[in-house]
C-alpha positions in Angstrom: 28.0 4.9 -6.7 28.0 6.7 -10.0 29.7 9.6 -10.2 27.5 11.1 -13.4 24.1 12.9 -13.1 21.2 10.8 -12.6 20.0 12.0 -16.1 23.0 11.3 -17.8 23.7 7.6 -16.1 20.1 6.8 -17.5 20.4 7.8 -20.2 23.6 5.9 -21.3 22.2 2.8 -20.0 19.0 3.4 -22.2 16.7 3.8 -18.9 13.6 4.5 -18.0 13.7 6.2 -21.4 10.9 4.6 -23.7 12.3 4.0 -27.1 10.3 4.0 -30.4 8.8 1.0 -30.0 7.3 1.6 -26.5 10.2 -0.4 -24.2 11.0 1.0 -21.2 13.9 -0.8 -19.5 13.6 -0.2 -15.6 16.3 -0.9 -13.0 16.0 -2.9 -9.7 17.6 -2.4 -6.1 19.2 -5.8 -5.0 20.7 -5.6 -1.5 21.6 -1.6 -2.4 23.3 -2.1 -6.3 21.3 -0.7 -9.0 21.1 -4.1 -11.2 20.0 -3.7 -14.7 18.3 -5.3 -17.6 20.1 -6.2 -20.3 20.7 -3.2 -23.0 19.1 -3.0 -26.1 22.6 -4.6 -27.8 21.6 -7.9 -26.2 18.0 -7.8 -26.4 16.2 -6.8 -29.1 12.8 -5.4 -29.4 11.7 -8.7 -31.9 12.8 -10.6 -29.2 10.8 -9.0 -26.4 7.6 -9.3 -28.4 8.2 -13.0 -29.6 8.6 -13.8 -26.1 5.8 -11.9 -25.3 3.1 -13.6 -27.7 0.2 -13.0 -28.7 -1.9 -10.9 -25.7 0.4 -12.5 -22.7 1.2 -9.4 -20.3 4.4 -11.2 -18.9 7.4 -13.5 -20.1 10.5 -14.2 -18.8 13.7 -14.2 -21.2 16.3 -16.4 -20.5 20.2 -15.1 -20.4 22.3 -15.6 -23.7 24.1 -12.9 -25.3 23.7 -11.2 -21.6 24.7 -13.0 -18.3 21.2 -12.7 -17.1 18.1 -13.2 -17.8 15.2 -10.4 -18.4 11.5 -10.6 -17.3 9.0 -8.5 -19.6 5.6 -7.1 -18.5 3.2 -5.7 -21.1 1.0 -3.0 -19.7 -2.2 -0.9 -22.1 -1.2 2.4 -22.7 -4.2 5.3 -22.0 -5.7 8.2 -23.9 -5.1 10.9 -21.2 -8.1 12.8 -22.2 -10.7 9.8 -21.8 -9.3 7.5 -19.4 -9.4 4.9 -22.1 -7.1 2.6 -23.2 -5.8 3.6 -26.9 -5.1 -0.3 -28.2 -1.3 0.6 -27.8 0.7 -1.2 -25.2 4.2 -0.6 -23.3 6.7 -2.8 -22.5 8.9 -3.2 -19.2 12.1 -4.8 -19.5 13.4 -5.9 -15.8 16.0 -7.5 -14.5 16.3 -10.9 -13.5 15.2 -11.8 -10.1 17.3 -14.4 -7.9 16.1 -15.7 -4.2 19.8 -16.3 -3.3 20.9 -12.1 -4.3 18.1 -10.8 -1.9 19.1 -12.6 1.5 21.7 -11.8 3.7 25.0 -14.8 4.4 25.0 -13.2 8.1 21.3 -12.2 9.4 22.2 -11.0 13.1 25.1 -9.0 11.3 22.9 -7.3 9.6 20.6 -6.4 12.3 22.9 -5.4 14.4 24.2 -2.9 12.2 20.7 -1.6 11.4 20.5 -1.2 15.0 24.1 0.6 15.0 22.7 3.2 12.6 21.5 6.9 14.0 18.1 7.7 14.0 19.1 11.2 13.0 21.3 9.7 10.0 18.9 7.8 8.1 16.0 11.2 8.5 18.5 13.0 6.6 18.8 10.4 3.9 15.7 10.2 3.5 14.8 14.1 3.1 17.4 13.9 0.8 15.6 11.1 -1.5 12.1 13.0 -1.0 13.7 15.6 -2.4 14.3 13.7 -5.8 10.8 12.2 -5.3 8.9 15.6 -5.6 7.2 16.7 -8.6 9.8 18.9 -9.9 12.3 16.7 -8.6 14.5 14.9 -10.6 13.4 11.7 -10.2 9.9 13.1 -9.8 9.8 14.6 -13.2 11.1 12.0 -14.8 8.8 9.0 -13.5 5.5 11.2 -13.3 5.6 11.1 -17.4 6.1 7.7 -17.4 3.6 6.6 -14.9 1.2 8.8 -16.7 1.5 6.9 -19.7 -0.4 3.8 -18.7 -2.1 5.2 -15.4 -6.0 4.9 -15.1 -5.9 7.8 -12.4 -7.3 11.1 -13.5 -3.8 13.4 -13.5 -5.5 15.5 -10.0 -5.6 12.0 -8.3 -2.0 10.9 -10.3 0.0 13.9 -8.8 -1.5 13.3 -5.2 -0.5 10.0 -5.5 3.2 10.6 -6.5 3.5 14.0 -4.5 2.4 11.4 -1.0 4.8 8.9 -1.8 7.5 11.5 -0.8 6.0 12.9 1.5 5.6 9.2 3.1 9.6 9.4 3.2 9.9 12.7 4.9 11.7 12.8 8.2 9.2 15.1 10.0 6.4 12.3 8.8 8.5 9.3 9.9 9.5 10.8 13.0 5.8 11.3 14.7 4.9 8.6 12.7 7.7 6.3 14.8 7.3 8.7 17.5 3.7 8.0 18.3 3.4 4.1 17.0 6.6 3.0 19.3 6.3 5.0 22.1 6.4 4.2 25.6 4.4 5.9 28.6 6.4 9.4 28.1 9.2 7.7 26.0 9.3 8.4 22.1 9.6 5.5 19.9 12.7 6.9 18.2 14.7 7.3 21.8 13.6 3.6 21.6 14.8 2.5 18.1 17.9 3.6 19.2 19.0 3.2 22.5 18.1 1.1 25.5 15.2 2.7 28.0 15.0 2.2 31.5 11.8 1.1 32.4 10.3 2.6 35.7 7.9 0.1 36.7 7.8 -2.6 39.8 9.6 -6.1 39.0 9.2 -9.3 39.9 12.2 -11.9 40.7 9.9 -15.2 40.2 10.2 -18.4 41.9 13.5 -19.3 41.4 14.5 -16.2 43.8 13.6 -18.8 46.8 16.1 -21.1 45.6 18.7 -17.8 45.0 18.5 -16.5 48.4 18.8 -19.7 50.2 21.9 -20.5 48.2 23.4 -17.5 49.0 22.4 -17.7 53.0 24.0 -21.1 53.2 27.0 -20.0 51.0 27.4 -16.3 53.0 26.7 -14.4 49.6 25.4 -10.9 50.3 22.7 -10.9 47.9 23.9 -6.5 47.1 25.4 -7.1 43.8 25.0 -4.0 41.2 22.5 -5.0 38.8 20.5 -2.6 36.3 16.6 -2.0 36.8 14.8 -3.0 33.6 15.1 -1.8 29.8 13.1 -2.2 26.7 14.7 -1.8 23.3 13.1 -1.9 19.5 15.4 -4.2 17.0 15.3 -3.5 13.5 14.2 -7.3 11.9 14.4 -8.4 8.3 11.6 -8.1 6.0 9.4 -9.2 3.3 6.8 -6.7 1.8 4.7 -8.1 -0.6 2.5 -5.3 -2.1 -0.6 -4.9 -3.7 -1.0 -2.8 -7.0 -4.9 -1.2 -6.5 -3.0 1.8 -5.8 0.3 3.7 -6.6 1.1 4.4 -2.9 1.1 1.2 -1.7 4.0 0.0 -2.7 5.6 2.6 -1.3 4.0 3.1 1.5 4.7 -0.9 3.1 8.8 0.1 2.1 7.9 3.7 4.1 7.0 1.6 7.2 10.6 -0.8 6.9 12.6 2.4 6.4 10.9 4.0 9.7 12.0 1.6 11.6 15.4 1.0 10.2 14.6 -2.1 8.9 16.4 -4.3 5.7 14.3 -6.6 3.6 12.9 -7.1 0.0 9.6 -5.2 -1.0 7.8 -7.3 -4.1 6.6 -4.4 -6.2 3.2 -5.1 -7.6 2.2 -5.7 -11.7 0.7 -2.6 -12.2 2.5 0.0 -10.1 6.2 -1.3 -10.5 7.5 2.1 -11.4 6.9 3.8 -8.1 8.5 1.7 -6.0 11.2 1.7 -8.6 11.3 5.3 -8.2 11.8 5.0 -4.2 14.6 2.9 -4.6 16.3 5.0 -7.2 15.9 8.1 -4.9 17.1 6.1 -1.9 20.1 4.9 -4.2 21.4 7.9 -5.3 21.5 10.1 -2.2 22.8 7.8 -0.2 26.4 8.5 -0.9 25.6 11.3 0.9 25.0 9.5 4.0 27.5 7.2 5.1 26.1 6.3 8.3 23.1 5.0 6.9 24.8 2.7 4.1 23.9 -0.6 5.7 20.2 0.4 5.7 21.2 0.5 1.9 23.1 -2.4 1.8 19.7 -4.5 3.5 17.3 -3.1 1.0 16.1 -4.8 -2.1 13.2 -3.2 -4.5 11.9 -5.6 -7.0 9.3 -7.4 -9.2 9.2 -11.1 -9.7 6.0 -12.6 -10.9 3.6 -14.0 -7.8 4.1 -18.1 -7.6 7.8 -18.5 -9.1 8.9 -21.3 -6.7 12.7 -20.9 -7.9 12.3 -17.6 -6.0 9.8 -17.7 -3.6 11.2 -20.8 -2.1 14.7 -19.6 -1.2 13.5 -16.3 -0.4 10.8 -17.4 2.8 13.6 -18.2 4.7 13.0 -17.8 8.6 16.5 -18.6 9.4 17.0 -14.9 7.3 13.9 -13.2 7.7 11.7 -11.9 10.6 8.8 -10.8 9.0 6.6 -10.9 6.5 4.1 -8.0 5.2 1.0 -9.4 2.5 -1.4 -7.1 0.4 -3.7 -8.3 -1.7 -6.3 -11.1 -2.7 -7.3 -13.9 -0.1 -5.7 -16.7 -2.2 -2.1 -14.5 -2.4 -2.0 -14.3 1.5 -2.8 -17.6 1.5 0.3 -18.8 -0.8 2.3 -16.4 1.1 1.3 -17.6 4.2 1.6 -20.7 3.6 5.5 -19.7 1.8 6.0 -18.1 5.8 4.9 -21.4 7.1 4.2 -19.9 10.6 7.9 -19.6 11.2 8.3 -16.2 9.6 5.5 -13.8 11.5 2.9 -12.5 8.8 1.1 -9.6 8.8 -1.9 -9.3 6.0 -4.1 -6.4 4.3 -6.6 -8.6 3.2 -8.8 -6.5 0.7 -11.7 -5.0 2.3 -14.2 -2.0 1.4 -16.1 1.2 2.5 -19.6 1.6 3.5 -21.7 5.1 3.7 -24.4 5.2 6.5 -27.2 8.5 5.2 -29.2 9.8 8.1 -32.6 10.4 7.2 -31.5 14.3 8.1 -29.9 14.6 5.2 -32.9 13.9 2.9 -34.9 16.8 5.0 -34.3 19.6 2.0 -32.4 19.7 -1.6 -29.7 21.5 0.2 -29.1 18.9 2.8 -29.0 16.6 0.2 -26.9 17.9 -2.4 -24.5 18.0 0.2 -24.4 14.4 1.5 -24.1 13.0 -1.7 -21.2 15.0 -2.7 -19.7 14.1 0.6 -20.5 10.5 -0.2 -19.3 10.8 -4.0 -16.1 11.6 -2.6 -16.6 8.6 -0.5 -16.3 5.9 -3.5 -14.2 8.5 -5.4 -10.7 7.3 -3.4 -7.8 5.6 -5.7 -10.9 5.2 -8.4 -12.9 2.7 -5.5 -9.9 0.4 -5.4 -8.9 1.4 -2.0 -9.1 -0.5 0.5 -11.4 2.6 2.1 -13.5 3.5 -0.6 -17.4 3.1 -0.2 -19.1 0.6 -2.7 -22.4 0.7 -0.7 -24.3 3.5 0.8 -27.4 2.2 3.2 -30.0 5.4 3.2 -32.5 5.5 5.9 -35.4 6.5 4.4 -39.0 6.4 4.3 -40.3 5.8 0.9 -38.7 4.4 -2.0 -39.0 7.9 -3.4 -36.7 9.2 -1.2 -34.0 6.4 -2.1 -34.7 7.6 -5.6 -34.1 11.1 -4.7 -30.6 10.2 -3.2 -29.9 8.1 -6.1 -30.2 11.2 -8.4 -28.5 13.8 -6.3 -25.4 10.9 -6.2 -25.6 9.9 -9.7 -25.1 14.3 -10.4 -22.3 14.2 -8.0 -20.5 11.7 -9.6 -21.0 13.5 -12.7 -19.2 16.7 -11.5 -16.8 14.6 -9.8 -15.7 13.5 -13.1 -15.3 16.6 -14.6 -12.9 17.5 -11.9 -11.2 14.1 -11.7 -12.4 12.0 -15.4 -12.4 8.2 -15.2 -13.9 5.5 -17.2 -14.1 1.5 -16.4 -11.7 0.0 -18.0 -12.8 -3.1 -20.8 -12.8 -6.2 -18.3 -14.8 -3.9 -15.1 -17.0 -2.5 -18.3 -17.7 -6.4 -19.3 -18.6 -6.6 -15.2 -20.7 -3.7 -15.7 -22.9 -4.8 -18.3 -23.2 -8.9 -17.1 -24.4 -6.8 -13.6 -26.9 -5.1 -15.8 -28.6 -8.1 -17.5 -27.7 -10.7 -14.7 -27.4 -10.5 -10.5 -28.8 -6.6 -10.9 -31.3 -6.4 -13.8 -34.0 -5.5 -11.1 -32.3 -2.4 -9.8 -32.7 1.2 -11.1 -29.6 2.2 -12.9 -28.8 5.9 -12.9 -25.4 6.6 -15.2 -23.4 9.1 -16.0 -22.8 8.8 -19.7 -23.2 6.1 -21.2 -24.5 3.5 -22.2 -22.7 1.2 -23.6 -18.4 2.3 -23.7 -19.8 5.7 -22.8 -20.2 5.3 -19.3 -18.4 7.0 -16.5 -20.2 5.9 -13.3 -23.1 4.3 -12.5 -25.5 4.5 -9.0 -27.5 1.1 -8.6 -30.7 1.3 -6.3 -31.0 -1.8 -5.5 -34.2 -3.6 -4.3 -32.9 -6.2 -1.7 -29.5 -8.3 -0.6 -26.8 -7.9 -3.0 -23.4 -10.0 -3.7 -20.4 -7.7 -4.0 -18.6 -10.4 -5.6 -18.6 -9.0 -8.7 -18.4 -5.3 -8.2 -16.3 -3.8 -10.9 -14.4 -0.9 -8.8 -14.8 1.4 -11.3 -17.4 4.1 -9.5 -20.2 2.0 -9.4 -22.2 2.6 -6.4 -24.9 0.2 -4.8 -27.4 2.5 -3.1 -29.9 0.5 -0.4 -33.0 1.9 1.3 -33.3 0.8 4.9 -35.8 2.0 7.6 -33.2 2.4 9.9 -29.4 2.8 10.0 -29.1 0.5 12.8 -30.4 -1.8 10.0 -27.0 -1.1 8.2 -25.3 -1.7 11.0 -26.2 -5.3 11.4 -25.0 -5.8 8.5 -21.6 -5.2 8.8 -18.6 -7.6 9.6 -14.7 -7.6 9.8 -14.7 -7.4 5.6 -15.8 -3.8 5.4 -12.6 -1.4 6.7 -14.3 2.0 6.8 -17.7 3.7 7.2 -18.8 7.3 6.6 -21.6 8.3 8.6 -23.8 11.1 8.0 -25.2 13.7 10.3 -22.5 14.0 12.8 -24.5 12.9 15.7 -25.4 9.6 14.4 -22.0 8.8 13.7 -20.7 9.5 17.2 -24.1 7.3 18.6 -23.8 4.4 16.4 -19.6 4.5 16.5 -19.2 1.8 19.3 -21.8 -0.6 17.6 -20.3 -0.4 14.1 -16.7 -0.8 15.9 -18.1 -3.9 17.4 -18.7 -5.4 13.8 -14.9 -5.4 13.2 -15.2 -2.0 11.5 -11.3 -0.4 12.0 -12.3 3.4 10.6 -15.6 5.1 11.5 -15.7 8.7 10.0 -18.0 11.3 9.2 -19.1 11.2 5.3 -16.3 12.4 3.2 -13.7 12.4 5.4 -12.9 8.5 4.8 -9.9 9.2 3.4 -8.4 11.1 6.4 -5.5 10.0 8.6 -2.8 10.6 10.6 0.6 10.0 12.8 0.7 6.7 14.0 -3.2 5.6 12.7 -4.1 2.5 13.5 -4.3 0.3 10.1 -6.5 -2.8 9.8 -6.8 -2.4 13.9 -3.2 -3.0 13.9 -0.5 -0.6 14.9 1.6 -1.9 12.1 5.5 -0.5 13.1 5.2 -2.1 16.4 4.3 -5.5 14.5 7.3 -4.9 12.4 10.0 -4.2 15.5 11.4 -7.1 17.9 10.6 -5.7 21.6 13.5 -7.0 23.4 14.1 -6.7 27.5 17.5 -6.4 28.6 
């Protein structure tokens, strides 16, 4: 560990400091070293753009002055103001990546001293890294700027982003988090995680006890010999996140759930959102000198970025002589490589991407009032991580009697969208805009179109009243809502299936009589309108309690 400030160690490495000409060089984790890129004296900025090309976003620099290589992402650089990109582009200078430096020589030794490590310890290591991770932390600080830079998220949504990724760290959030998820009967899952627990509960010898007892009746054993009732433990294991980058928390979030329960492994930060999970690691770098007890946690955990299909890496790294588990975000044809990389020898858990749905009783059409509100509460519906959640609503059904009243909805949710904006600004970015306009003249030139702004690059948001079946296919995640009249929201509810995550219902009492049916579509989340982004201790993700997917239950 570094014995200068944090400031002053980046700063003489040239880090995380963008230069003149807009490079950033960024730092990885590798099995708890900080490994850099090479400095600016062994590669130069001509360099970094001649291996970049003409419009490529990524390259990857081979070693020579410097011992190591250097992979280089290019990423558009936004007007603040707008939400628009200005023309201008970054650059991120990473290290290296290597499938041999991010698994472990000795696997159980690892585990075992995972296992070894205090529950207590490691909560105080991380409070101590949250800490840097705050706003006015000094990580915090620091990476919020930088982030900012090339962000599409309005700053309201950017600083709720970056202020829950330490928060996710927090011991009191891990702790009923691990607490509720790993429990058992009375028992809380960090007791578990760390010691032994005698189970209470009626045995059985099996078959083999005939042959036991007779043995020992012919042989004059006793058959009283002191043996222990039964126990449960949770084992750390060895992990692979690979993360998804349709959000800044994600990231983050998937190497939240491997620190909870103690666990070592490799999170694959995502093009896109590299910088907060480069932030994590930092923060969990530099504190934990602190924490001695902890450092093989440290020592387990690598943060990195290596572009998606690079066999040199990918093919050492899916190892399930090494690793235990793997974690996937993302698009079906990514779980599909990585699954097929875990070769059903590694357990896999996936996040395949999925989407909201809003379900409008006819109540809420019964005066302007009534429906002011439910579309604001549905605005803020398709509003979460700019509609690239997971949990954000692309369609809302309406039951309604007339095509008028559709309209009606379609107006009150187009002038929520508009004062959403105001509060949090956005605008589709060129390739969801080119979606937005091939929608207009092609799949959806039927529908009614009410925008805010627009047309043309002036466009904000866009509510589609659509006359029949639809294709989400191409939806551009960029606020564009598909509104749909039906006659009844049971209607809606046929339509469902395992690919949407959440739906909002609106009034109250619908929700809680239509609940079971919708959860019998494969629906995991069914909240009231508005609330879709809600959650809490130990939630239930993808209908999967996640941390006790990511322990080994073992009976002793």
């Amino acid at each position: 560990m570094s014995a200068v400030s944090l400031d002053d160690e980046l700063d003489r490495w040239d880090l995380l400091s963008p230069s003149d000409d807009g490079i950033l060089r960024v730092p990885h984790l590798v099995r708890g070293r900080l490994v850099e890129p090479p400095p600016p004296s062994a590669l130069s900025a001509d360099r970094i753009r001649a291996a970049l090309g003409e419009g490529e976003s990524y390259a990857f620099i081979p070693p020579g002055p410097w011992p190591s290589g250097a992979q280089v992402l290019r990423e558009p650089v936004m007007d603040r103001s707008t939400l628009r990109a200005t023309g201008a582009h970054r650059i991120l200078v990473l290290p290296e990546v290597k499938g041999a430096d991010l698994t472990y020589p000795d696997p159980g030794a690892v585990r075992a001293a995972l296992a070894a490590i205090p529950f207590d310890a490691a909560m105080a290591w991380f409070d101590d890294a949250a800490d840097l991770l705050e706003p006015e932390g000094e990580i915090g600080r620091r990476f919020r700027a930088i982030i900012a830079e090339t962000s599409e998220l309005p700053d309201v949504l950017l600083d709720a982003a970056l202020a829950t990724n330490a928060l996710m760290i927090r011991s009191f959030a891990l702790r009923e988090i691990v607490d509720r998820e790993l429990s058992w009967g009375d028992v809380p899952g960090s007791r578990l995680l760390e010691e032994w627990m005698p189970i209470d509960a009626p045995g059985y010898a099996g078959a083999t006890a005939i042959v036991r007892e007779t043995l020992e009746g012919r042989h004059g054993g006793t058959g009283e010999r002191e043996v222990d009732g039964p126990a449960v433990r949770a084992f750390p294991t060895l992990q692979i996140h690979v993360t998804a980058g349709n959000a800044p928390v994600v990231g983050p979030a998937s190497a939240a759930r491997m620190l909870a329960t103690r666990s070592g492994g490799v999170v694959k930060l995502p093009s896109g959102a590299v910088l907060p999970g480069v932030a994590l690691g930092m923060a969990l770098y530099h504190t934990a000198a602190g924490h001695p007890e902890a450092a093989a946690l440290l020592d387990a955990l690598s943060f990195v970025y290596w572009k998606g299909g690079d066999r040199g890496i990918e093919d050492r790294l899916f190892d399930p002589a090494v690793f235990d588990r793997v974690v996937v975000w993302g698009a079906p044809n990514a779980v599909e490589r990585i699954a097929g990389l875990a070769a059903g020898a590694i357990k896999t858990i996936t996040f395949m991407p999925r989407f909201g749905v809003s379900l409008v009783g006819r109540e809420a059409l019964a005066d302007a009032a009534s429906l002011a509100d439910a579309a604001r509460r549905a605005a803020c519906d398709s509003l979460i991580w700019n509609q690239r959640a997971c949990i954000a609503s692309l369609v809302h059904y309406v039951e309604a009697d007339s095509d008028d009243d559709a309209r009606r909805y379609s107006e009150a949710l187009r002038d929520a969208l508009a004062e959403c904006d105001e509060i949090a600004p956005s605008a589709p970015a060129p390739l969801a805009m080119g979606q937005i306009q091939r929608m207009r003249r092609g799949s959806l030139i039927q529908a009614r179109w009410f925008t805010v702004g627009g047309p043309g690059r002036d466009l904000r948001a866009a509510v589609v009243l659509v006359p029949g079946p639809f294709d989400l296919g191409d939806h551009p995640l960029s606020r564009v809502v598909i509104v749909r009249r039906v006659g009844r929201l049971e209607e809606a509810v046929s339509l469902l299936h395992r690919g949407v995550s959440t739906v909002g219902v609106c009034p109250e009492p619908r929700r809680r009589a239509l609940r079971d049916a919708i959860a019998a579509r494969g629906v995991s989340n069914v909240f009231s309108l508005g609330q879709c982004e809600r959650a809490f201790a130990g939630m239930p993700h993808d209908g999967m309690r996640v941390l006790s997917q990511l322990v080994d239950w073992a009976n002793g």
